[in-house]
Residue, then its C-alpha position, 0 to 999 in steps of 0.5 A: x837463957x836458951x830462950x834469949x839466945x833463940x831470941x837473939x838469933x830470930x832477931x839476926x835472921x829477921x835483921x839478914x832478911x830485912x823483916x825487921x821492925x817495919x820491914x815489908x814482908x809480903x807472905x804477912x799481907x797475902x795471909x791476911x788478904x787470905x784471912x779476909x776472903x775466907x770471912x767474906x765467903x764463909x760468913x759475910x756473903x751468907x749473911x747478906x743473902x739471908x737477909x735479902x730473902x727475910x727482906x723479900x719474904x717481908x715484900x711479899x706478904x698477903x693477908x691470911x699468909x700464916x707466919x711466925x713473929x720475931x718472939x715466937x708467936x704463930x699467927x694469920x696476918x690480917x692486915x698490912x697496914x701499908x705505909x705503916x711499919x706493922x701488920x696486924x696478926x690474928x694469933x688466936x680466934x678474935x685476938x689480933x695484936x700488933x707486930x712491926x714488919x721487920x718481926x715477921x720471919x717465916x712462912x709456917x707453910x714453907x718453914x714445916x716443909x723444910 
């Protein structure tokens, strides 16, 4: 009952101040522009410039560079197989294998600095 009554009366005030169903309120519009800059700075923007420093990272390959794979793998890159979408990585004496690019993560020399 006492819940029906402060239903009743929110719905007076909203009714008074004109917020009413598909009333414009512009505090509502301000909280989510708000909201959304707050993802951006916090989440989006960090994310995105991650991304361009794997990006460059992966530009900037030579061979012998020690790396680390997507799975986990420590390896020496051996060849880059330009034009290709991998590089051919020495994981263990006279073991290559064969990884995509967008694989290769970190520079083991800078990521133990760190």
């Amino acid at each position: 009952m006492m819940i029906q009554l402060l239903q009743a009366a929110q719905g007076a005030a909203d009714a008074q101040s004109g917020k009413g169903m598909g009333g414009f309120d512009p505090t509502m519009i301000i909280m989510l522009v708000a909201l959304f800059a707050i993802m951006y700075f916090f989440m989006i923007r960090p994310q995105q410039k991650k991304q361009k420093e794997i990006q460059k990272f992966r530009n900037s390959l030579t061979v012998g560079t020690r790396v680390v794979t997507g799975g986990g793998l420590y390896g020496t890159i051996k060849e880059l197989n330009e034009g290709e979408a991998y590089v051919t990585i020495e994981i263990s004496k006279g073991v290559t294998i064969q990884v995509d690019r967008n694989y290769v993560f970190a520079d083991v020399a800078q990521s133990v600095q760190k």
